[in-house]
C-alpha positions in Angstrom: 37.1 -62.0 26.1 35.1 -64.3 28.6 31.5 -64.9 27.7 28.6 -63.3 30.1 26.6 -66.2 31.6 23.1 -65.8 30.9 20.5 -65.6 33.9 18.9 -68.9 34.7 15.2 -68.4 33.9 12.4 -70.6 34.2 8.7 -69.8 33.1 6.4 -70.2 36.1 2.7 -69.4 34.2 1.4 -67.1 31.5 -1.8 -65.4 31.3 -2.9 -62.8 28.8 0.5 -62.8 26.7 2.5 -61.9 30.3 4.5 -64.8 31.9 5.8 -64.9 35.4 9.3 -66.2 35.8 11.3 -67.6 38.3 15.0 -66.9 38.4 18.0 -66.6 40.9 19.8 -62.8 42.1 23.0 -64.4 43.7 21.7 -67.5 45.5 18.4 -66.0 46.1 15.4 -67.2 44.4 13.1 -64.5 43.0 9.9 -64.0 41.0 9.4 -61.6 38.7 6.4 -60.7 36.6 4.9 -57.9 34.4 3.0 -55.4 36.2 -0.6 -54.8 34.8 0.3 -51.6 33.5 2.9 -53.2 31.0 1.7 -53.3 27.4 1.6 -56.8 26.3 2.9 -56.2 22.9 5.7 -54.1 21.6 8.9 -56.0 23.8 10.8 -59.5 23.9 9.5 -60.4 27.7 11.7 -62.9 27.8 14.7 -60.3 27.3 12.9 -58.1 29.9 13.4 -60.9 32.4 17.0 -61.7 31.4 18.1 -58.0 32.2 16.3 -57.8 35.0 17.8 -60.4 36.6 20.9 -59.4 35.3 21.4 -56.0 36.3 18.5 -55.9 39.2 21.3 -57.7 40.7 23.0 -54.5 42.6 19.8 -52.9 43.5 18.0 -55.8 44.7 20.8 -56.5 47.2 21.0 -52.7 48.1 17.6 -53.8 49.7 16.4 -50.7 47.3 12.3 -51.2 46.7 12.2 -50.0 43.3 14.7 -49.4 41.0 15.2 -48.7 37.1 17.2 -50.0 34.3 18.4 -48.5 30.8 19.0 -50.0 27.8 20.0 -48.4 24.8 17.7 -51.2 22.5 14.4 -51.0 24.9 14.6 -47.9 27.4 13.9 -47.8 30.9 12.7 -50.9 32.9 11.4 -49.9 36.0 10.5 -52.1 38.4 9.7 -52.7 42.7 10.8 -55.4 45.0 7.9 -57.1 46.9 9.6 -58.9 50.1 8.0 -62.1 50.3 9.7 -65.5 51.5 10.6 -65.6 47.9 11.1 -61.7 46.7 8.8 -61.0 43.6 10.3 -58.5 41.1 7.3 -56.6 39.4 8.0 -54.8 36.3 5.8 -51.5 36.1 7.0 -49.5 33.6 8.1 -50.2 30.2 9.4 -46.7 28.6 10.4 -47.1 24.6 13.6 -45.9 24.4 12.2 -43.0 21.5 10.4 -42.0 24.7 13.4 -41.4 26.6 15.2 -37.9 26.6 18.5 -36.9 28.3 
């Protein structure tokens, strides 16, 4: 079974206990930070990013504006596209998965 290649990441600035990263959706350079509604405690950030960038990947090409993600270890991820010359990815939501209900 083939590895999955991690995201390529890179920490841009952090303020307050929320960085903002820089990272690449196909060959296209993006931004993404935490939304001032995210709590700063209570999630890996950096793990936030990862999937975001890993599964944001069909969405953000969609051209969709906002979008979430699931994970059965955090939750729901939700998050809105900002077109800029380089997109910005802001994460807005945070749900804990015991939060979550099918």
């Amino acid at each position: 079974m083939q590895k999955q290649k991690q995201p390529y990441i890179e920490l841009l600035e952090e303020k307050g206990g929320r960085g903002m990263y820089r990272g690449k959706i196909g060959e296209k350079e993006v931004i993404i930070r935490l939304g001032k509604r995210v709590s700063k405690g209570g999630f890996d950030h950096e793990k936030i990013y990862q999937m975001v960038l890993s599964y944001g990947e069909a969405a953000f090409e969609k051209g969709k504006k906002t979008f979430c993600i699931y994970n059965d270890k955090l939750g729901v991820i939700v998050a809105e596209v900002e077109q800029n010359d380089i997109p910005v990815i802001r994460v807005d939501y945070l749900i804990h998965r015991e939060n979550v209900y099918e």
